[in-house]
PARO-312910 format. One record per residue: residue in three letters; x, y, z of N, C-alpha, C, CB in turn; chain; residue number from 1. Coordinates in pm, whole numbers, plus 50000, padded with zeros to 5 digits. Glycine has a CB too. Layout:
# PARO-312910
(rec 'ALA', (X, Y, Z), (X, Y, Z), (X, Y, Z), (X, Y, Z), 'A', NUM)
...
END
This chain:
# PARO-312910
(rec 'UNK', (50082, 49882, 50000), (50000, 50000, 50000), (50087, 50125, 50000), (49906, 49999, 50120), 'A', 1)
(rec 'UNK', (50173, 50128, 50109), (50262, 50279, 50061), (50360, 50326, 49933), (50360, 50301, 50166), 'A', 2)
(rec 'UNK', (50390, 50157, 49849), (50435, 50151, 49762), (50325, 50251, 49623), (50465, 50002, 49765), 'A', 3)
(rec 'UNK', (50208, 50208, 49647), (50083, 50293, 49587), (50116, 50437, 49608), (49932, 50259, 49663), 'A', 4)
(rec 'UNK', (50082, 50476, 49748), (50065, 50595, 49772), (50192, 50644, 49725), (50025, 50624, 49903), 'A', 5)
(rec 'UNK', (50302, 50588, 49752), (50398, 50703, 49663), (50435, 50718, 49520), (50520, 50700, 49707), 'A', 6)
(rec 'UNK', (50380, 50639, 49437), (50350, 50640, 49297), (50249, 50737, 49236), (50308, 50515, 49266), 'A', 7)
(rec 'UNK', (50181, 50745, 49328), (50030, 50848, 49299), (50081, 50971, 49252), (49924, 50891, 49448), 'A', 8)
(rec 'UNK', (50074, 51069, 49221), (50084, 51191, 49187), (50030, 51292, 49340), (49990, 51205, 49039), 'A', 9)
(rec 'UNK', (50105, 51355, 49357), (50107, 51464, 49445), (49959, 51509, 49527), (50160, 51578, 49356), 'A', 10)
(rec 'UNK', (49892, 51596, 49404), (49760, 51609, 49422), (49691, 51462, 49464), (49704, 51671, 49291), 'A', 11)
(rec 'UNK', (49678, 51352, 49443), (49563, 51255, 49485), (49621, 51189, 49603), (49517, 51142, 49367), 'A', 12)
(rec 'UNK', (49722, 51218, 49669), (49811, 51127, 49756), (49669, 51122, 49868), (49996, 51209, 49821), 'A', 13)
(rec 'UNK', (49648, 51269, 49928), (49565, 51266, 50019), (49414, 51193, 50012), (49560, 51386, 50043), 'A', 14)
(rec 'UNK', (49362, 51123, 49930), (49259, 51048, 49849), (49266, 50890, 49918), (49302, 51053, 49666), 'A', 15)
(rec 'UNK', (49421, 50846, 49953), (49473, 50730, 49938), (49354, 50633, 50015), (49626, 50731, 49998), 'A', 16)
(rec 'UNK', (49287, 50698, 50140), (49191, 50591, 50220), (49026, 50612, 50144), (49189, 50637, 50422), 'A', 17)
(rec 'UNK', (49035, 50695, 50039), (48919, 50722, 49927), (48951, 50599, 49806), (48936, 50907, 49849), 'A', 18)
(rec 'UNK', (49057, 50566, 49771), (49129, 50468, 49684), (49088, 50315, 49755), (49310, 50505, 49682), 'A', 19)
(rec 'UNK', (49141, 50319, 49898), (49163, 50190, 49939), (49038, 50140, 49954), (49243, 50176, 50055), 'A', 20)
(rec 'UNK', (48937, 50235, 49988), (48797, 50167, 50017), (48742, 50153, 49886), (48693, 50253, 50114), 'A', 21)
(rec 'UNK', (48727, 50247, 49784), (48705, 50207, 49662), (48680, 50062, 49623), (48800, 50250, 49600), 'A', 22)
(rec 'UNK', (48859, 50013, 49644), (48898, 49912, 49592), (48864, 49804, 49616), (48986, 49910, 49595), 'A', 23)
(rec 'UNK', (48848, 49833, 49808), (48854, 49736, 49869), (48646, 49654, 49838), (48922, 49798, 50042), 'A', 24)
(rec 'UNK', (48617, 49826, 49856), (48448, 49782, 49823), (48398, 49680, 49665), (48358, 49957, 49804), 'A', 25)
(rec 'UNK', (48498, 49738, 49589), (48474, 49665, 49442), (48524, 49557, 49501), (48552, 49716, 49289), 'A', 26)
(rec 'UNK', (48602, 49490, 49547), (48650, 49346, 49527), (48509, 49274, 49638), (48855, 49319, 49594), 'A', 27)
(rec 'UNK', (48518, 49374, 49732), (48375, 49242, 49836), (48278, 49238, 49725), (48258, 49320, 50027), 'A', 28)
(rec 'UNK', (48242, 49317, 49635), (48060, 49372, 49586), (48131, 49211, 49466), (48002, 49637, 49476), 'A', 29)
(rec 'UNK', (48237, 49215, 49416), (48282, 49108, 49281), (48227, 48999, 49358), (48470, 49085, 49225), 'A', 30)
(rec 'UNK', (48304, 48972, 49487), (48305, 48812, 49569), (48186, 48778, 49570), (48354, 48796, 49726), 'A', 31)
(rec 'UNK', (48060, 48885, 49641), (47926, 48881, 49701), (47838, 48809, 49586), (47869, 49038, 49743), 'A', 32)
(rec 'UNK', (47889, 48876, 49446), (47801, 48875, 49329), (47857, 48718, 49227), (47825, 49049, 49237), 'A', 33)
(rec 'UNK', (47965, 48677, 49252), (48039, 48597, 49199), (47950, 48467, 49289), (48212, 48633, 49218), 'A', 34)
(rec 'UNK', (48015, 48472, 49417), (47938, 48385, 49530), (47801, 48333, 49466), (47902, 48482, 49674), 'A', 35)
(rec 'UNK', (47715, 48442, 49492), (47571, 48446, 49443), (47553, 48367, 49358), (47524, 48557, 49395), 'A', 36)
(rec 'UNK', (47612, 48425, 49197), (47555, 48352, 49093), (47594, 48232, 49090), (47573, 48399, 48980), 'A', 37)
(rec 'UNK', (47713, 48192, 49177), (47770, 48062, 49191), (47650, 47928, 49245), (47897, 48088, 49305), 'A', 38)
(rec 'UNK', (47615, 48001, 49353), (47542, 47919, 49416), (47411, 47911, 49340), (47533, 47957, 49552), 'A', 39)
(rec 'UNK', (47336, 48025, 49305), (47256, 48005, 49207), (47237, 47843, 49108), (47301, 48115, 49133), 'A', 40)
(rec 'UNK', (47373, 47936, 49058), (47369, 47855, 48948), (47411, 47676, 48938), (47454, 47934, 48866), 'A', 41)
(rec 'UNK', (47490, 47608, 49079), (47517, 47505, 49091), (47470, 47451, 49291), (47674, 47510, 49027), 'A', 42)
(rec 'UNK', (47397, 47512, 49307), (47297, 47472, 49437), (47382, 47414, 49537), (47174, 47358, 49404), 'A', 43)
(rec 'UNK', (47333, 47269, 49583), (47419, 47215, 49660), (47517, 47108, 49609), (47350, 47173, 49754), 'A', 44)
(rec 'UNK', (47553, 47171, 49466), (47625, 47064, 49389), (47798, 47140, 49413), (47553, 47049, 49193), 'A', 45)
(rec 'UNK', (47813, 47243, 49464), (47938, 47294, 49475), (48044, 47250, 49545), (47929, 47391, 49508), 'A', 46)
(rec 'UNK', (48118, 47227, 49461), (48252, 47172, 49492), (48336, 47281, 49568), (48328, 47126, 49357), 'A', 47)
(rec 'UNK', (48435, 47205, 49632), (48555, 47295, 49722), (48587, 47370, 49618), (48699, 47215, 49793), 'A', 48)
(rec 'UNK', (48663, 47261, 49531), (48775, 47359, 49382), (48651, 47415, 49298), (48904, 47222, 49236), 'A', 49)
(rec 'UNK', (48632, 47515, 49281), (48448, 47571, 49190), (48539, 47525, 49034), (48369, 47844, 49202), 'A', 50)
(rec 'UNK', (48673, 47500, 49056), (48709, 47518, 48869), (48601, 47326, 48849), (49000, 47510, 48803), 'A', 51)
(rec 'UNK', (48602, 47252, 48954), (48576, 47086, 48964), (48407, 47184, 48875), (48573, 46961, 49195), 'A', 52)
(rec 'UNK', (48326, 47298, 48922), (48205, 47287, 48882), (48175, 47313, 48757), (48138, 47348, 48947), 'A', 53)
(rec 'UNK', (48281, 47355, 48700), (48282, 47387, 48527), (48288, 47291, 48477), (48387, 47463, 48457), 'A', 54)
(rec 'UNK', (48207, 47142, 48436), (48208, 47072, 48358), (48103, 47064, 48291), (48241, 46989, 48392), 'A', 55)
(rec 'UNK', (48087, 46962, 48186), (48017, 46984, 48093), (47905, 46891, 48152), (48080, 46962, 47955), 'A', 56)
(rec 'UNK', (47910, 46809, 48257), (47814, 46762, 48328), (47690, 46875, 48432), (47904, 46668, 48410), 'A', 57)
(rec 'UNK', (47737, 46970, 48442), (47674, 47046, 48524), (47670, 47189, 48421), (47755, 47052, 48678), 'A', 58)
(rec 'UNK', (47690, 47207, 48299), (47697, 47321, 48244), (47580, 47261, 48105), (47876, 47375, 48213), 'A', 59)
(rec 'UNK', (47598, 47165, 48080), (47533, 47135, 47990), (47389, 47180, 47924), (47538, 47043, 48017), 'A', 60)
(rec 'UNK', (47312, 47181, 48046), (47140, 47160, 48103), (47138, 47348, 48062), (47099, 47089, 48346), 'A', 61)
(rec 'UNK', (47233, 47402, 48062), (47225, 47569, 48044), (47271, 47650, 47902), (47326, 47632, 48158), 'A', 62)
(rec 'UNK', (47386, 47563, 47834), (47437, 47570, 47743), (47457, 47497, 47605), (47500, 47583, 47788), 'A', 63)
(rec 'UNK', (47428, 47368, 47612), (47446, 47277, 47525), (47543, 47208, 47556), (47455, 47315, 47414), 'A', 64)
(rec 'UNK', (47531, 47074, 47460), (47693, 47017, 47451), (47823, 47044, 47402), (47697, 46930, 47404), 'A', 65)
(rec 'UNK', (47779, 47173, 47297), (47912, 47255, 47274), (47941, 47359, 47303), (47943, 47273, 47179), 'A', 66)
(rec 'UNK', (47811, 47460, 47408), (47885, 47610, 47460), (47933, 47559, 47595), (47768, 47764, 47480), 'A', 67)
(rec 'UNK', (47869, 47412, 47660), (47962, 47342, 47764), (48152, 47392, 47773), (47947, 47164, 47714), 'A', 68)
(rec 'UNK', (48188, 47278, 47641), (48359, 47303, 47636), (48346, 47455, 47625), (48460, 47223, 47486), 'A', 69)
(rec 'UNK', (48309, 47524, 47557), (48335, 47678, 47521), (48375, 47748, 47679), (48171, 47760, 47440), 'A', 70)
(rec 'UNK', (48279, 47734, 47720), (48245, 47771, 47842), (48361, 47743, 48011), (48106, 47693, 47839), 'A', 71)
(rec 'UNK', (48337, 47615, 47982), (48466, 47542, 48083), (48605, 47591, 48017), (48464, 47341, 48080), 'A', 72)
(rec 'UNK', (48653, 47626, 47898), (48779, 47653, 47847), (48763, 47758, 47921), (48817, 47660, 47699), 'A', 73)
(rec 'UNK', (48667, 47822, 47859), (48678, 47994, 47913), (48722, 48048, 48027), (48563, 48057, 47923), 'A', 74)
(rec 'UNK', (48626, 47971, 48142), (48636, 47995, 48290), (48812, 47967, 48331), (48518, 47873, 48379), 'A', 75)
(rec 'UNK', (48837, 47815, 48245), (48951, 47779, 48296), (49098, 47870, 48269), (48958, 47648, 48249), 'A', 76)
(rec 'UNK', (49074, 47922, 48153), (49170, 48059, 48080), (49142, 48146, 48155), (49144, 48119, 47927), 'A', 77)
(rec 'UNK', (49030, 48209, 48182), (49024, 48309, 48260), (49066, 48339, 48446), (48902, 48324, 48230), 'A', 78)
(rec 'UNK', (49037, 48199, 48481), (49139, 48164, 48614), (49325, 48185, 48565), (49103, 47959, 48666), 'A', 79)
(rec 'UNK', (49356, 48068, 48510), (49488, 48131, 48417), (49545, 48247, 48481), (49446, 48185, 48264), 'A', 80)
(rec 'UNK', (49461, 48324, 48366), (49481, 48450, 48302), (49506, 48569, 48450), (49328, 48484, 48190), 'A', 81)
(rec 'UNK', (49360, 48569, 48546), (49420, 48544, 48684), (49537, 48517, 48777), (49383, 48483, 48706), 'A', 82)
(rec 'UNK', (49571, 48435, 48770), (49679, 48330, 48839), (49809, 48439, 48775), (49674, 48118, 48763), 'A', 83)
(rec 'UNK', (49844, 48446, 48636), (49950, 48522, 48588), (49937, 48636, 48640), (49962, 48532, 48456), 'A', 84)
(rec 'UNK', (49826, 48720, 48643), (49867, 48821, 48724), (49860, 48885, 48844), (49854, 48875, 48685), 'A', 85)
(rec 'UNK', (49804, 48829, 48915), (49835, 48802, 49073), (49930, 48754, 49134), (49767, 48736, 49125), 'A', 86)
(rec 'UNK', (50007, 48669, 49071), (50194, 48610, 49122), (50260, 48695, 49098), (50283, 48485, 49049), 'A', 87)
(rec 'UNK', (50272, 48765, 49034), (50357, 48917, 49033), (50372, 48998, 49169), (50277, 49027, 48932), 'A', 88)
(rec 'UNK', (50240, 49001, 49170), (50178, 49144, 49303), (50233, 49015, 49453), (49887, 49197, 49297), 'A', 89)
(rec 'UNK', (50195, 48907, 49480), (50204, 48863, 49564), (50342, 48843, 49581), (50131, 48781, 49569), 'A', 90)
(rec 'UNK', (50475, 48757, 49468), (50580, 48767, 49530), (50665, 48928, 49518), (50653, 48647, 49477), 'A', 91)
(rec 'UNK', (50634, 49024, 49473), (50628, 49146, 49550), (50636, 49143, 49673), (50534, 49209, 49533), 'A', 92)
(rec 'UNK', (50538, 49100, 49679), (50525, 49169, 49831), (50636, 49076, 49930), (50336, 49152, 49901), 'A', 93)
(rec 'UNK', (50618, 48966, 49854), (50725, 48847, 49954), (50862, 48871, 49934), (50712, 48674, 49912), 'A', 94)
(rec 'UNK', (50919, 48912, 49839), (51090, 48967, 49836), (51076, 49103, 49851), (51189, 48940, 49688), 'A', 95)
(rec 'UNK', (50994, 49189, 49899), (50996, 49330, 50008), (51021, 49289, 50099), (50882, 49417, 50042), 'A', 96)
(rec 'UNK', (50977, 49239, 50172), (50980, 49122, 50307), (51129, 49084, 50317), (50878, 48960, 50278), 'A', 97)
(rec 'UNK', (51158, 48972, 50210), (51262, 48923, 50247), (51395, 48996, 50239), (51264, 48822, 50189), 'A', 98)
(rec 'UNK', (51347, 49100, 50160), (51481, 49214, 50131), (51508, 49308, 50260), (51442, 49333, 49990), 'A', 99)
(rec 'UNK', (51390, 49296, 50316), (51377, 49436, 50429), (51454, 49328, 50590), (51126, 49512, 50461), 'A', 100)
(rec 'UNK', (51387, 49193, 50548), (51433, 49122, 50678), (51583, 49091, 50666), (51349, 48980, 50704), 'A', 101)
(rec 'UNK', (51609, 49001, 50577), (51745, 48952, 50590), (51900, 49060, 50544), (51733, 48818, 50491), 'A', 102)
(rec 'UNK', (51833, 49159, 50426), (51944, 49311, 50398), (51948, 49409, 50436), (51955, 49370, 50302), 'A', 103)
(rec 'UNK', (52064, 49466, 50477), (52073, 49613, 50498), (52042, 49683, 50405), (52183, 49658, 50530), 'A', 104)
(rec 'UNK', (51981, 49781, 50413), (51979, 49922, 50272), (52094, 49909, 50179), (52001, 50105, 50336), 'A', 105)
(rec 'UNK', (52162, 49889, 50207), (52326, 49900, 50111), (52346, 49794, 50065), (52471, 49931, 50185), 'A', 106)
(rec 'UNK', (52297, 49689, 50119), (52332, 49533, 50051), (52223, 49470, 49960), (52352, 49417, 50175), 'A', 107)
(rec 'UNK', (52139, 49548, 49906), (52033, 49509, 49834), (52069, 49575, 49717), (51899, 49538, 49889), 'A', 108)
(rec 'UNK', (52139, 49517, 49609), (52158, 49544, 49502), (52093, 49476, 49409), (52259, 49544, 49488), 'A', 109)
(rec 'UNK', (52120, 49494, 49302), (52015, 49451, 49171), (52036, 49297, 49174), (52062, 49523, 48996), 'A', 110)
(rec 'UNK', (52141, 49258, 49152), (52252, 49096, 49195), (52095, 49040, 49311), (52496, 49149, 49342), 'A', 111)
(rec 'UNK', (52148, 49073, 49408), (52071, 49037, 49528), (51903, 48992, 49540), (52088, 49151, 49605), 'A', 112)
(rec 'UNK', (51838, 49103, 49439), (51726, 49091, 49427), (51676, 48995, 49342), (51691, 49189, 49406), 'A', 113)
(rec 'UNK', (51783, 49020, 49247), (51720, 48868, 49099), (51780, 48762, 49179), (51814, 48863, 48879), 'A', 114)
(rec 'UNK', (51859, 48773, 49246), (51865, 48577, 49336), (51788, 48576, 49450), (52039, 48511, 49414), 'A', 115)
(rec 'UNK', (51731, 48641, 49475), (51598, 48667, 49556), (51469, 48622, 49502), (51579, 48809, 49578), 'A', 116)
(rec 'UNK', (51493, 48645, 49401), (51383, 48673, 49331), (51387, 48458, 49258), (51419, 48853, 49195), 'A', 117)
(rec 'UNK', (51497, 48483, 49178), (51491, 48311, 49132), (51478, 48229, 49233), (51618, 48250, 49061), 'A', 118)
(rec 'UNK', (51501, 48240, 49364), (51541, 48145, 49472), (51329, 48143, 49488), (51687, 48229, 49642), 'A', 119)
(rec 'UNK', (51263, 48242, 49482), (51155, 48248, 49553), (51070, 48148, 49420), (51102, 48425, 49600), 'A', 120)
(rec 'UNK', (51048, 48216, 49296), (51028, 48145, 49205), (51054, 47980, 49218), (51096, 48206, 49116), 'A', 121)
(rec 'UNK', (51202, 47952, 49207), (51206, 47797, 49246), (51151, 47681, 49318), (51277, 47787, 49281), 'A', 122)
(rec 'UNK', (51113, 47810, 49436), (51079, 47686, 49576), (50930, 47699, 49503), (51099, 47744, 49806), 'A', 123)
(rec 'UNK', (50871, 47780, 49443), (50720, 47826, 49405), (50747, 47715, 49302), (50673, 48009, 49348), 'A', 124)
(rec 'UNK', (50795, 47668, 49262), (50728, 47596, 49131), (50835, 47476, 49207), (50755, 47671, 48923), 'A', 125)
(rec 'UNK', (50881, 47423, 49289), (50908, 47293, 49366), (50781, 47210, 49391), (50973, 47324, 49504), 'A', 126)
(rec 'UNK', (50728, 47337, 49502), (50651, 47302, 49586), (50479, 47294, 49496), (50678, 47410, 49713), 'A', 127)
(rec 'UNK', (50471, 47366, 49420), (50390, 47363, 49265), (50414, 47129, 49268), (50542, 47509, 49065), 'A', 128)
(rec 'UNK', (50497, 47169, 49155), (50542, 47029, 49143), (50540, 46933, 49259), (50670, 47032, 49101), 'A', 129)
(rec 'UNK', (50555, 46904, 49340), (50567, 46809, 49447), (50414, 46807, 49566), (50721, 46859, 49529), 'A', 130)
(rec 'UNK', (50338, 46881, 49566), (50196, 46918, 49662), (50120, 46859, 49526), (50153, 47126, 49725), 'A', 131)
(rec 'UNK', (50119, 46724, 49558), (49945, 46696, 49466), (49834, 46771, 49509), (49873, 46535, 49484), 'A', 132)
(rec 'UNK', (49784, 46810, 49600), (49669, 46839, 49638), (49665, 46990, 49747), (49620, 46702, 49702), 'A', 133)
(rec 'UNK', (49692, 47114, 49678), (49689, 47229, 49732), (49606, 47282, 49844), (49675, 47291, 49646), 'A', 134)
(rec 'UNK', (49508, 47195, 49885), (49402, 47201, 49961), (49456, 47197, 50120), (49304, 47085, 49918), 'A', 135)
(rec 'UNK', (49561, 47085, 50083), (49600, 47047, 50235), (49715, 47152, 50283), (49663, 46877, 50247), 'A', 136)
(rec 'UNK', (49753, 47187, 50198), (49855, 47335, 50253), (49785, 47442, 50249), (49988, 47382, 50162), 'A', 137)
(rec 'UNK', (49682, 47476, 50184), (49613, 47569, 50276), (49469, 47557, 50368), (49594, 47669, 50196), 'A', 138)
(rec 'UNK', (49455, 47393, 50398), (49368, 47425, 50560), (49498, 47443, 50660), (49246, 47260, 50632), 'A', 139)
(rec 'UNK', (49600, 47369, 50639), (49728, 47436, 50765), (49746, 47540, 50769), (49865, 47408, 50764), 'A', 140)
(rec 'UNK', (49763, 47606, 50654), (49793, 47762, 50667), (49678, 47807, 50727), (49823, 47846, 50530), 'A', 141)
(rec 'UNK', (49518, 47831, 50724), (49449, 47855, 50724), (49381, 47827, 50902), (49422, 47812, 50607), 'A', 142)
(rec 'UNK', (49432, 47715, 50929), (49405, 47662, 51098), (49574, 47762, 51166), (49418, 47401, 51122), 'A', 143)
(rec 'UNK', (49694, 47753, 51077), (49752, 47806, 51203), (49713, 47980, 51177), (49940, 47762, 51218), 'A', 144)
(rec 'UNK', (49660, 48053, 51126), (49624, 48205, 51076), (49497, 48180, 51192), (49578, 48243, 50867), 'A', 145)
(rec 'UNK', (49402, 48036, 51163), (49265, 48129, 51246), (49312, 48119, 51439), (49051, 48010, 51205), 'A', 146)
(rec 'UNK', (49418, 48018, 51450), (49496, 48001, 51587), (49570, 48134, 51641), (49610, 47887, 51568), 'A', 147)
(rec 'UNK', (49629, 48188, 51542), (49717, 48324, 51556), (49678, 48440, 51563), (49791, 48345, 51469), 'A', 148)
(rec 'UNK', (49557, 48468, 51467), (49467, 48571, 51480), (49352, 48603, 51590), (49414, 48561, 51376), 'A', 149)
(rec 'UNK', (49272, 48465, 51584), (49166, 48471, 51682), (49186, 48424, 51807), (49063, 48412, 51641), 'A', 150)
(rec 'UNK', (49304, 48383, 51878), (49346, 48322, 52042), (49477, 48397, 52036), (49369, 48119, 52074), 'A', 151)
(rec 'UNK', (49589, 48390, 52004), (49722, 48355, 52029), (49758, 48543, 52029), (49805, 48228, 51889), 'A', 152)
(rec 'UNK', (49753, 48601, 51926), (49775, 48740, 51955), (49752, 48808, 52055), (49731, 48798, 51890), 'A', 153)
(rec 'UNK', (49600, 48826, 52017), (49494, 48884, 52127), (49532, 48850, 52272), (49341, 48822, 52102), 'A', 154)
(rec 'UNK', (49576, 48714, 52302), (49635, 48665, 52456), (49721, 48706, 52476), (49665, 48546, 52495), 'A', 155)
(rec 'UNK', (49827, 48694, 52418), (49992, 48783, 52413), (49953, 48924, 52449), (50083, 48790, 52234), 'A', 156)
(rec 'UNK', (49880, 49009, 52336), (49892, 49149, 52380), (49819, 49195, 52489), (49862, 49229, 52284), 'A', 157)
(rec 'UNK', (49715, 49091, 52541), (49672, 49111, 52736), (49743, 49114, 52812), (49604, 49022, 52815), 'A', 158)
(rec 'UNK', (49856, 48960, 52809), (49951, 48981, 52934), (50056, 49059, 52910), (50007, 48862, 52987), 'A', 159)
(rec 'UNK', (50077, 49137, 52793), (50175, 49231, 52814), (50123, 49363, 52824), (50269, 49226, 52716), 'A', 160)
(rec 'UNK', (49984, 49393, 52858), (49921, 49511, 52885), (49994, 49548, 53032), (49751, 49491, 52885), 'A', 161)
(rec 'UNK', (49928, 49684, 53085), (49968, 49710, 53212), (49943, 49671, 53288), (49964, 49783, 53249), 'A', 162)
(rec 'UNK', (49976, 49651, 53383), (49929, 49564, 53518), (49836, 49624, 53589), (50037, 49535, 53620), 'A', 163)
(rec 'UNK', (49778, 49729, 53577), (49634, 49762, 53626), (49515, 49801, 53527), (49647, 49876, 53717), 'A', 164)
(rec 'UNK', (49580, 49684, 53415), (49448, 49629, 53293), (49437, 49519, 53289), (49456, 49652, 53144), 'A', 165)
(rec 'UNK', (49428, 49419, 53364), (49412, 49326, 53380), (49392, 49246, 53527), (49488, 49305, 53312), 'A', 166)
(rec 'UNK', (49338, 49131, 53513), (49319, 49095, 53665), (49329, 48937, 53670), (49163, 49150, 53730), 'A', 167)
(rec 'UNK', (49339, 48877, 53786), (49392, 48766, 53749), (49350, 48677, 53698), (49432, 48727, 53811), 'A', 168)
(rec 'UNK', (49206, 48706, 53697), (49108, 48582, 53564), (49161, 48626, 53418), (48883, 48611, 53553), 'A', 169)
(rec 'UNK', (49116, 48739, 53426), (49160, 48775, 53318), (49293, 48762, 53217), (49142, 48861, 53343), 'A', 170)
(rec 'UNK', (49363, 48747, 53330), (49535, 48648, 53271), (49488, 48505, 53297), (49723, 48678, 53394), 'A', 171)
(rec 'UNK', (49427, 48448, 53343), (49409, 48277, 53322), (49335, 48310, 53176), (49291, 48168, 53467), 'A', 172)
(rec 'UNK', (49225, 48396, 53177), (49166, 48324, 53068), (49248, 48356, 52941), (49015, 48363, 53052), 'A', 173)
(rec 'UNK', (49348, 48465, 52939), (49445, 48496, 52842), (49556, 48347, 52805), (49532, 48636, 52911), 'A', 174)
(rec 'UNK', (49579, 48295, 52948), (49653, 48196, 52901), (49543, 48095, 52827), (49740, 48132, 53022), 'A', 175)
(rec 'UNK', (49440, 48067, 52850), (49387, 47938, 52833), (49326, 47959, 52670), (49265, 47897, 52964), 'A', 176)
(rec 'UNK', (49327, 48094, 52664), (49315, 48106, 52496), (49415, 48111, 52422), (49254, 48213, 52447), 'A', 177)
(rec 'UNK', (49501, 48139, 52477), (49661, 48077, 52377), (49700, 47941, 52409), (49819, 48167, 52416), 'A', 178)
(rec 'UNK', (49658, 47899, 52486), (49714, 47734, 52489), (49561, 47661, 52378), (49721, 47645, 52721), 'A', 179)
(rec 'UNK', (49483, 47735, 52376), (49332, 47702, 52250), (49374, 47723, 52140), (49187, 47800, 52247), 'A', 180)
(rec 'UNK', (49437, 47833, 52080), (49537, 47901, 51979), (49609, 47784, 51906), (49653, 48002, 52057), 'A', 181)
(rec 'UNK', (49691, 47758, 52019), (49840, 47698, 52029), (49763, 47565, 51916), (49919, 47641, 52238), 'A', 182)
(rec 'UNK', (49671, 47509, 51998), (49628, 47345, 52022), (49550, 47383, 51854), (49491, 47285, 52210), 'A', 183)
(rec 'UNK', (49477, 47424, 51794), (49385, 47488, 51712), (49496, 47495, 51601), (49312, 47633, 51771), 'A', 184)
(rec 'UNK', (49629, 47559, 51626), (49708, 47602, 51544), (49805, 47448, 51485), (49788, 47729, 51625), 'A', 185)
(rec 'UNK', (49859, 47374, 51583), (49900, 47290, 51543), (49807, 47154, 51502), (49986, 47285, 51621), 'A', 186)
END
């Protein structure tokens, strides 16, 4: 995001939380409306992977037997098409990270960044190649995020509050939601 705001032009900088909600509102109103016609359109036949609902078994009854393939190509190009440009923006953001954690300002040269950059790529298309089933790396990711977010933080930043914000239930029950966290997370 500040990478944005300082690209902007002068005049619109101050706009930036007029931009972010914008953006942020178009992408829920896409999900809400995407969601919708989803379910609409394939009931309680919806699959985890929605690309599994683009077949010509479940598209057929709407399209024929040949705007079926038309149709399933389409969706499936258009995920694609997706996918290419969203890996850009995301490992962005992941060799900012890794440039800011592991280099000094002075040691981040151009050298540095493209083997930053191939090293991140590599393990991305390893781990591509070798994970048959993407699902199971992200309910882990997904159980240790809802462990970290919803118990484990929130408990941490109680008992390191001041000592006349808190009381002593109130630190048991801090511990007993990070050991819920903890247990949730692993």
């Amino acid at each position: 995001l500040l990478h944005v705001k300082e690209d902007l032009p002068l005049r619109h900088r101050n706009k930036i939380g007029k931009i972010v909600n914008l953006a942020g509102g178009g992408c829920i109103t896409l999900y809400i409306l995407v969601a919708s016609f989803g379910y609409i359109l394939f009931k309680d036949d919806v699959q985890g992977d929605v690309l599994l609902n683009f077949n010509c078994k479940s598209l057929e009854p709407l399209v024929g037997s040949h705007g079926c393939i038309v149709v399933a190509v389409l969706v499936r190009s258009m995920y694609a098409i997706t996918l290419t440009m969203t890996f850009p923006l995301i490992h962005f953001a992941l060799r900012q990270t890794i440039m800011t954690l592991c280099f000094r300002p002075e040691n981040r040269t151009t050298l540095v960044r493209w083997t930053s950059t191939f090293v991140n790529l590599l393990v991305a298309l390893i781990v591509a190649l070798k994970v048959p089933n993407i699902w199971t790396p992200l309910q882990l990711t997904g159980a240790v995020a809802a462990g970290l977010i919803g118990f484990m933080i929130p408990s941490l930043l109680h008992l390191h509050a001041e000592p006349q914000e808190k009381t002593v239930g109130s630190c048991a029950i801090a511990v007993l939601l990070f050991s819920l966290g903890f247990l949730v997370g692993v």
